[in-house]
FITORMI-992508 format. One record per residue (C-alpha): x, y, z; residue number from 1. Coordinates in steps of 0.001 Angstrom, whole numbers, plus 500000, padded with zeros to 6 digits. Layout:
// residues N
(r (X; Y; Z); NUM)
...
***
This chain:
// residues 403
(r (118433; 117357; 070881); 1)
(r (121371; 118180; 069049); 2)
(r (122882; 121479; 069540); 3)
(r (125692; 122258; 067152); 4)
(r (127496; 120218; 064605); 5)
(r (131499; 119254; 064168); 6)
(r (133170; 118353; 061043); 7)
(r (136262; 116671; 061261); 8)
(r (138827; 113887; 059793); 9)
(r (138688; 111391; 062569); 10)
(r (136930; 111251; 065942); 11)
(r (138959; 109879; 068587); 12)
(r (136705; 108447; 071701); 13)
(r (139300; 107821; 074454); 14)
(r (142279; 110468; 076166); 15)
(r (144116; 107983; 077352); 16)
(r (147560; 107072; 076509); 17)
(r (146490; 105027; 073054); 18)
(r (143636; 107630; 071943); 19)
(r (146609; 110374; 072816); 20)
(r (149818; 109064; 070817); 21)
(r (147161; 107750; 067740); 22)
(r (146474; 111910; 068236); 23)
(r (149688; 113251; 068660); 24)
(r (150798; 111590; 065205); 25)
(r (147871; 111939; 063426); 26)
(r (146968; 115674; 064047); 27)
(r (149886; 117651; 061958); 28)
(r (147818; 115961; 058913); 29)
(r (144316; 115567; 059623); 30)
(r (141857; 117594; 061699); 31)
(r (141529; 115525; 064940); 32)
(r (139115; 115616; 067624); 33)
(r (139515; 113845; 071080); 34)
(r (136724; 113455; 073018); 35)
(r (137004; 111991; 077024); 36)
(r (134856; 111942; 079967); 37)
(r (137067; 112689; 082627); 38)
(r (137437; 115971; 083702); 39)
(r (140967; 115827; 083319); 40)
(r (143224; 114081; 081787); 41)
(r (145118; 111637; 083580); 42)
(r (142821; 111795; 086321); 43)
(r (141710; 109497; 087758); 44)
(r (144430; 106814; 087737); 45)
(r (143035; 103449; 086671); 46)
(r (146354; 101899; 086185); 47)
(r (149889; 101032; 088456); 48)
(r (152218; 102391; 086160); 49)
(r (154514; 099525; 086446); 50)
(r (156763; 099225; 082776); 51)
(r (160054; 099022; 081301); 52)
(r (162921; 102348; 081329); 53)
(r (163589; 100816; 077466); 54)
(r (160486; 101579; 076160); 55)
(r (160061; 104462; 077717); 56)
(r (163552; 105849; 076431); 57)
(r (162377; 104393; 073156); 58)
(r (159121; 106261; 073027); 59)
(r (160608; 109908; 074216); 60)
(r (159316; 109753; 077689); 61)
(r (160741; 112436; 079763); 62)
(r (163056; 110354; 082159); 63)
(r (161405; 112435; 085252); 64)
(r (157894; 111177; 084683); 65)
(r (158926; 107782; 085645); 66)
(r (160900; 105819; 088537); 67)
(r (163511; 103342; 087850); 68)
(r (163287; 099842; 089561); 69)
(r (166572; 098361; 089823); 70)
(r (165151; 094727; 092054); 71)
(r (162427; 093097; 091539); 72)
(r (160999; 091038; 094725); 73)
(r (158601; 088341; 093915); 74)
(r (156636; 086958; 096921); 75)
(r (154581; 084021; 098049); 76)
(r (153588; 082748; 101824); 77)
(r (156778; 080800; 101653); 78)
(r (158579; 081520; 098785); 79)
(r (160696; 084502; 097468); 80)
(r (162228; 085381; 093807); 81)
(r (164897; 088308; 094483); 82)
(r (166349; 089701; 091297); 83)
(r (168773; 092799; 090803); 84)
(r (168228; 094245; 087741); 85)
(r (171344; 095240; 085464); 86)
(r (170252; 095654; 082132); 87)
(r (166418; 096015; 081732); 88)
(r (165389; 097882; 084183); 89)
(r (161776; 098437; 085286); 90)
(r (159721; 102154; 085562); 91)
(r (156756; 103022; 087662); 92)
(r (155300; 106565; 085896); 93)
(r (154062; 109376; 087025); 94)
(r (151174; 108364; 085342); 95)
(r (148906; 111952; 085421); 96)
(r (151835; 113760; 084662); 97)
(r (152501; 111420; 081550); 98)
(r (149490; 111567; 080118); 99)
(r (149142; 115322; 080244); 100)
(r (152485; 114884; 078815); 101)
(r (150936; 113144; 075829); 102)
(r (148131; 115560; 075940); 103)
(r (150302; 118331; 075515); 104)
(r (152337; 117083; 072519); 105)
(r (149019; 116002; 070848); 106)
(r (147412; 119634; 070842); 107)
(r (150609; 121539; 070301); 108)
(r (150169; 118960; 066875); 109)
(r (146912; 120529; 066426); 110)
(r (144710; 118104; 067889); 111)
(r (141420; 119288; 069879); 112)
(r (140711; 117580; 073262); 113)
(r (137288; 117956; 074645); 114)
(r (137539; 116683; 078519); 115)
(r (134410; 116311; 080683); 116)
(r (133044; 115367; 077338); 117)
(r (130910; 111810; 077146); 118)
(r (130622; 109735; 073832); 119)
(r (126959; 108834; 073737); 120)
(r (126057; 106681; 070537); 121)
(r (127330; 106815; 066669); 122)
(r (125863; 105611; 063453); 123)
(r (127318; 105017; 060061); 124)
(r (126079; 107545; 057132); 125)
(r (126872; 107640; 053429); 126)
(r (129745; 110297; 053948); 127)
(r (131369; 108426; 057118); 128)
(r (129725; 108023; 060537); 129)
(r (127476; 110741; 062914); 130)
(r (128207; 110496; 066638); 131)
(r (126725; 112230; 069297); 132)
(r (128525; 113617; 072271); 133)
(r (127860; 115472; 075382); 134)
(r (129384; 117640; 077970); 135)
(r (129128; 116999; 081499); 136)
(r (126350; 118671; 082653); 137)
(r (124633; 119673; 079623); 138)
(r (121515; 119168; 078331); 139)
(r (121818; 119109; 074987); 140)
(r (124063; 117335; 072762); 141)
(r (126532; 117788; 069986); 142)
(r (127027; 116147; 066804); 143)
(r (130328; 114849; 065155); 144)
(r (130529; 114159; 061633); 145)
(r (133912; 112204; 061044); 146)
(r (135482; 109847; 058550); 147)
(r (136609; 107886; 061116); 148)
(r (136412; 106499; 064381); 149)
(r (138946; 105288; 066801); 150)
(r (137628; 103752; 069627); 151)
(r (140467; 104105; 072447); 152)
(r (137556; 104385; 075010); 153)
(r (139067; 100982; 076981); 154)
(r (137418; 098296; 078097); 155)
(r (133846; 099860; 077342); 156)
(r (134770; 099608; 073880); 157)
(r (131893; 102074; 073642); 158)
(r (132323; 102985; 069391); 159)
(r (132118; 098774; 069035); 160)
(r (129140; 098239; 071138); 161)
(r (127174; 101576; 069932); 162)
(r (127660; 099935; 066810); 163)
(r (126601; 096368; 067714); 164)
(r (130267; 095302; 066447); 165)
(r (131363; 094036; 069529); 166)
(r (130748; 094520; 073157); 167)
(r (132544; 094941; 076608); 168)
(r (134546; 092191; 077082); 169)
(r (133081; 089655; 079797); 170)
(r (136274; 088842; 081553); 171)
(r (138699; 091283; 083181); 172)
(r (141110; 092195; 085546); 173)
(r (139771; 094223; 088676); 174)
(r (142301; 096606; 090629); 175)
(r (142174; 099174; 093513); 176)
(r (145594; 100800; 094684); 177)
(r (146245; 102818; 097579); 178)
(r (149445; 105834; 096600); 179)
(r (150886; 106955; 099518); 180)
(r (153765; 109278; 100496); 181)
(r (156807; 107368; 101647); 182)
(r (158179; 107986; 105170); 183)
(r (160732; 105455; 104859); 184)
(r (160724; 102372; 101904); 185)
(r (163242; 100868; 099305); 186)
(r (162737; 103119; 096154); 187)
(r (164397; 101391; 093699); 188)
(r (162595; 098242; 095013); 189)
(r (159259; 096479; 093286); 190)
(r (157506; 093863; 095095); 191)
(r (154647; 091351; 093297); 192)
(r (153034; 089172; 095949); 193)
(r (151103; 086314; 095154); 194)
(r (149247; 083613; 097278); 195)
(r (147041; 083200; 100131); 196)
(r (144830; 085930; 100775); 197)
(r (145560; 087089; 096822); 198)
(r (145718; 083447; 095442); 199)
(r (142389; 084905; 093388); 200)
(r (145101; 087761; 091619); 201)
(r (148186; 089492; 092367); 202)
(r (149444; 092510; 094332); 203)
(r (152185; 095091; 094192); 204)
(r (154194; 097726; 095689); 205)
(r (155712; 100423; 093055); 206)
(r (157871; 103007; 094486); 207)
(r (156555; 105935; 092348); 208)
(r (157970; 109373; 091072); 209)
(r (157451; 112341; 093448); 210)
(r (158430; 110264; 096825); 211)
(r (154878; 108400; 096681); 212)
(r (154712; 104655; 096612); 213)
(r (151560; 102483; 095249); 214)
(r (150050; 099001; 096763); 215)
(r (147518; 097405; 095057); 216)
(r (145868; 094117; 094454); 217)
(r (144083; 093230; 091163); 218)
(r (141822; 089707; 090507); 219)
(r (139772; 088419; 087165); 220)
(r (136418; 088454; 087423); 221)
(r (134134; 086585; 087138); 222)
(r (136541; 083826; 087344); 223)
(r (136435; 084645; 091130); 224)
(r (133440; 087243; 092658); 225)
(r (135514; 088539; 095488); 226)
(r (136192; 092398; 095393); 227)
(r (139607; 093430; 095515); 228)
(r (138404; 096061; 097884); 229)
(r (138060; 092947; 100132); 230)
(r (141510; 091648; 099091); 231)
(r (143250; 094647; 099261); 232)
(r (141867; 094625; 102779); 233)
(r (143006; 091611; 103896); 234)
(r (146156; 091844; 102830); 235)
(r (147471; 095623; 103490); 236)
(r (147962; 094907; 107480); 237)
(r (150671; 096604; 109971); 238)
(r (152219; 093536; 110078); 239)
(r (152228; 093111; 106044); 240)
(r (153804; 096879; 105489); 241)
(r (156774; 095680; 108445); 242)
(r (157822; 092805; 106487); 243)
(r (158358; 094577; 103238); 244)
(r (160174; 097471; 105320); 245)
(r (157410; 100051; 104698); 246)
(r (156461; 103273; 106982); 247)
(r (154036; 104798; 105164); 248)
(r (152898; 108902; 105238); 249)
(r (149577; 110123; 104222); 250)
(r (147073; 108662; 101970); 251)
(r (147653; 110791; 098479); 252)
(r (144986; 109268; 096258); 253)
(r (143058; 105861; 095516); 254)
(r (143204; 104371; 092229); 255)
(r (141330; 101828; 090757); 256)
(r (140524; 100067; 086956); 257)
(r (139749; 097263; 084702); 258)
(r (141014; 095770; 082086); 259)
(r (140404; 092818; 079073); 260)
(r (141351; 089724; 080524); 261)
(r (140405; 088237; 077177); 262)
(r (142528; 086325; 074176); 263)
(r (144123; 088485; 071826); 264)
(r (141443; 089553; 068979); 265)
(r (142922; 090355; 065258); 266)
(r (140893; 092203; 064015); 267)
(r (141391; 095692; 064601); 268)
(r (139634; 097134; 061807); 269)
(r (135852; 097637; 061081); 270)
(r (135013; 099260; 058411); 271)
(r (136412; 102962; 059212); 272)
(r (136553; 102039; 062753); 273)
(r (139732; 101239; 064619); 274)
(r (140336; 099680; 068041); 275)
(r (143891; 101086; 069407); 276)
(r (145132; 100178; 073110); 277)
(r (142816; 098763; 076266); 278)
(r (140275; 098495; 073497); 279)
(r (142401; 096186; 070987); 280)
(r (143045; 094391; 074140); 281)
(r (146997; 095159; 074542); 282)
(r (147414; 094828; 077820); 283)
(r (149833; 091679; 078768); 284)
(r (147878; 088580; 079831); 285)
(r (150590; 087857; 082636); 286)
(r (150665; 090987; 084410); 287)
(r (148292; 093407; 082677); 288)
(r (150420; 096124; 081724); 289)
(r (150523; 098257; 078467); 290)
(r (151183; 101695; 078477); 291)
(r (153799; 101166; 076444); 292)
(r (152126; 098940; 073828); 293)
(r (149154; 101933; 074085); 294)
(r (151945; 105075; 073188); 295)
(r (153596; 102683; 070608); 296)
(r (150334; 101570; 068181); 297)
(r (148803; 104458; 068878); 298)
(r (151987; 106457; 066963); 299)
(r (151870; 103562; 064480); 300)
(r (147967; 103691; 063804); 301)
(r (148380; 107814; 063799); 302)
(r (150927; 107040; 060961); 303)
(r (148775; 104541; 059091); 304)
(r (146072; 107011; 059311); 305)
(r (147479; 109795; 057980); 306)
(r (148620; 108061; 055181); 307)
(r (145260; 106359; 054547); 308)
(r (143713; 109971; 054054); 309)
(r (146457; 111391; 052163); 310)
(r (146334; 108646; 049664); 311)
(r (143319; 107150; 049745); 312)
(r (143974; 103536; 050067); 313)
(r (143525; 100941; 052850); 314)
(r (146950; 099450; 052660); 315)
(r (149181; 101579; 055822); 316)
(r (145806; 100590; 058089); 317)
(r (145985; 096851; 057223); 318)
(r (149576; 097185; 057892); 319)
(r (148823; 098614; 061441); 320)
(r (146710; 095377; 061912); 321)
(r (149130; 092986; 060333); 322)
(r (152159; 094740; 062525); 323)
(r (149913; 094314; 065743); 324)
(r (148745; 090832; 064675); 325)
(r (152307; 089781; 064626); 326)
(r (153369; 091885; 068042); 327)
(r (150868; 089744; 069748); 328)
(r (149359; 087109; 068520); 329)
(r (152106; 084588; 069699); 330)
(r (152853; 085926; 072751); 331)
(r (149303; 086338; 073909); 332)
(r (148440; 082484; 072884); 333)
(r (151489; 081410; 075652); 334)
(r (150692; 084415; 077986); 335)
(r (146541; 083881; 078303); 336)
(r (147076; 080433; 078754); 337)
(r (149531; 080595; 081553); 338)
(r (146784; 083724; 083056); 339)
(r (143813; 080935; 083019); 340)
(r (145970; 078231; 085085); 341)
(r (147293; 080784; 087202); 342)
(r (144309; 082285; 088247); 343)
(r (143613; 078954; 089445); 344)
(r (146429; 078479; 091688); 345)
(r (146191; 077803; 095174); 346)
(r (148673; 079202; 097874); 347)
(r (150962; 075683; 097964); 348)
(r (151093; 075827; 093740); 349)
(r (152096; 079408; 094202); 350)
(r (154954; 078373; 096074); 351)
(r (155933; 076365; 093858); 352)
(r (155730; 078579; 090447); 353)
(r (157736; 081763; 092864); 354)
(r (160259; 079178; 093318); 355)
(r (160349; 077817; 089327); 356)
(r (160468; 082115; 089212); 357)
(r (163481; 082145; 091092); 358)
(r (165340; 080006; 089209); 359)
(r (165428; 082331; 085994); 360)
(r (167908; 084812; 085301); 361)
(r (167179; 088540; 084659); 362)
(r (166258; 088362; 080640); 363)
(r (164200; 084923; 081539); 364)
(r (161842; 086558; 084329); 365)
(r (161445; 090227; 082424); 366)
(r (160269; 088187; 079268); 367)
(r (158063; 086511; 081644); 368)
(r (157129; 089530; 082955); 369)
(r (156049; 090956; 079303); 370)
(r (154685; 088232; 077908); 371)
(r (157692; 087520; 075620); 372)
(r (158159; 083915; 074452); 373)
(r (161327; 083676; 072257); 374)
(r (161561; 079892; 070924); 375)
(r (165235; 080010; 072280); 376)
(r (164711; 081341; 075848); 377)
(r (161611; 078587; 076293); 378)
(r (163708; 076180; 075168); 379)
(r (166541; 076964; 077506); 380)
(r (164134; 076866; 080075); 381)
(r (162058; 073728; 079408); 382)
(r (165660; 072101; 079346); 383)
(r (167058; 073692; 082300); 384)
(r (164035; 072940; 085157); 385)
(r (162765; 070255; 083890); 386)
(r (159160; 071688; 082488); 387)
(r (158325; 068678; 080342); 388)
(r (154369; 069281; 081068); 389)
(r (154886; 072505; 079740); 390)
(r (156869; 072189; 077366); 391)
(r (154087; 069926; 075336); 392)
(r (151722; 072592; 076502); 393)
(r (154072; 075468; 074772); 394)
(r (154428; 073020; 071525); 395)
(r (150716; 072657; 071472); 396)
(r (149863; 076446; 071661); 397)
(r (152793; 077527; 068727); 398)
(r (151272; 074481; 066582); 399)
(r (148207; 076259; 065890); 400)
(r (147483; 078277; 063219); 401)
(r (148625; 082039; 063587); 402)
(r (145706; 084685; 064117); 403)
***
């Protein structure tokens, strides 16, 4: 039974990075309550880390929350794509640290944050919507009465499904990663291996902040019912950490998460409900990252927000939509369709793409990388290697209507 009741502006189910920025914009103008089930935030990882020093300038992020990549080492069984980066370099984050970071700026905006605190079900009422939510470890429940409801809760989408809007998406990507403390490695180094024993995914090794370093393999399921548990297994020998120079200290932590392996879904908006980050599916079909995407249309949603209750029109939130719609519809078309033939690949076609890879200079692979098709670079590459196949592939994909 319910024990207590909560009044506020909008109910935010998710403390991750999207649920936090949408927060942290939103909360100097609207009372703001973040509920999320860990008992911390930012702990447990569930994600690598890997992104861009750009963004992360571009967004604020302290520069000592993150690690800067300056090569990029992209692996097969017998084929290698070296690239020194000069202009766009890549991060690997301190990710607890960040999004405590986030945290922090969101309640010194006035937001509350309720960790250890589990969304259980919501339903729509004539004033806005009722949820019920519950501490870990209690009994009873509490009620929320909001106006609205952003679902940042991930790839549960637990608001969408308690509402029979949508449900958890059916394809994903499946990760475990081991951190360690670094005896002796390359920090400035990240390595993505592909093939053989991970021709069902990827793997990587991200030097990390605080002299740690990360290895981890990720795969989509169900497109292939292997564990990564078992890949990661495999994979991580004695003789594996040798050839990529590694002498590794103490196991720190083991990470693990999922993500939407899905195609990129428009609609955003249902009713006063509002899918931000993992949950809106922003997480790049080639290589499943998107913290930054997650700070970025969070700020922009906790914008459109607050000017949706200070005015009273729809408008700024359709914009949100409309500005995500146009971030990503695009790319994602190109990207997903390149992650269902990759995931496909066999340890000989691997080979072969690492060495298409290593024929790309530094903007070419890091668009790659983010799922960023420019008409001009594609072209320039079609023309250069010789992709006719793809190329009618590419012209079939931008033919379609937009989302």
């Amino acid at each position: 039974m319910p024990s207590e009741t909560v009044t506020c502006d909008v109910l935010i189910v998710g403390g991750g990075p999207a649920g936090l920025a949408t927060a942290q914009t939103l909360a100097p103008h609207a009372r703001v309550l973040v509920v999320h089930q860990d008992r911390e935030i930012g702990r447990p990882v569930r994600t690598s880390g890997g992104t861009f020093v750009d963004d992360m300038e571009a967004l604020g992020v302290p520069p000592h929350l993150y690690n800067t990549i300056n090569t990029l080492d992209i692996r097969s069984d017998n084929a290698r794509s070296l690239h020194h980066l000069t202009r766009r370099k890549l991060a690997v984050l301190d990710i607890t640290a960040t999004y405590q970071w986030l945290a922090d700026d969101a309640r010194a905006a006035g937001a509350t944050i309720l960790t250890g605190t589990k969304f259980i079900t919501t339903h729509e009422t004539a004033e806005g919507y009722e949820s019920e939510i519950r501490a870990l470890g209690a009994k009873d429940t509490q009620t929320v009465r909001s106006r609205y409801i952003v679902d940042a809760s991930g790839t549960p989408h637990a608001v969408l499904t308690a509402l029979g809007i949508d449900t958890r998406p059916e394809r994903t990507g499946v990760g475990i990663e081991r951190e360690f403390e670094i005896i002796s490695a390359p920090k400035d180094r990240a390595v993505l291996f592909v093939g053989g024993d991970v021709r069902a995914g990827y793997g990587w090794i991200f030097p990390a902040p605080n002299n740690h370093i990360r290895i981890g393999v990720g795969i989509i399921q169900p497109d292939h019912d292997i564990s990564p548990r078992e890949v990661y297994d495999t994979v991580v020998t004695p003789e594996f950490l040798r050839a990529h120079d590694l002498e590794l200290g103490p196991l720190v932590q083991t990470n693990a998460g999922v993500i939407p392996s899905v195609p990129y879904a428009p609609t955003l908006l249902h009713g006063n409900v509002i899918r931000v980050g993992d949950t809106a599916n922003f997480a790049t079909p080639t290589v499943g990252e998107g913290i930054r995407f997650a700070i970025k249309y969070g700020r922009v949603l906790g914008a459109a927000l607050a000017d949706t209750l200070a005015t009273g029109r729809r408008t700024p939130l359709e914009r949100y939509e409309r500005e995500c719609r146009k971030a990503f519809g695009k790319n994602y078309r190109i990207g997903f369709a390149a992650n269902r033939r990759i995931a496909t690949y066999d340890a000989a076609q691997w080979d072969k793409s690492v060495a298409r890879i290593a024929r790309l200079n530094e903007d070419e692979v890091l668009d790659l990388i983010r799922s960023e098709f420019p008409l001009r670079s594609l072209a320039r590459t079609i023309v250069r290697q010789g992709m006719w196949k793809a190329s009618r592939v590419i012209r079939t994909r931008l033919a379609k209507p937009q989302l």
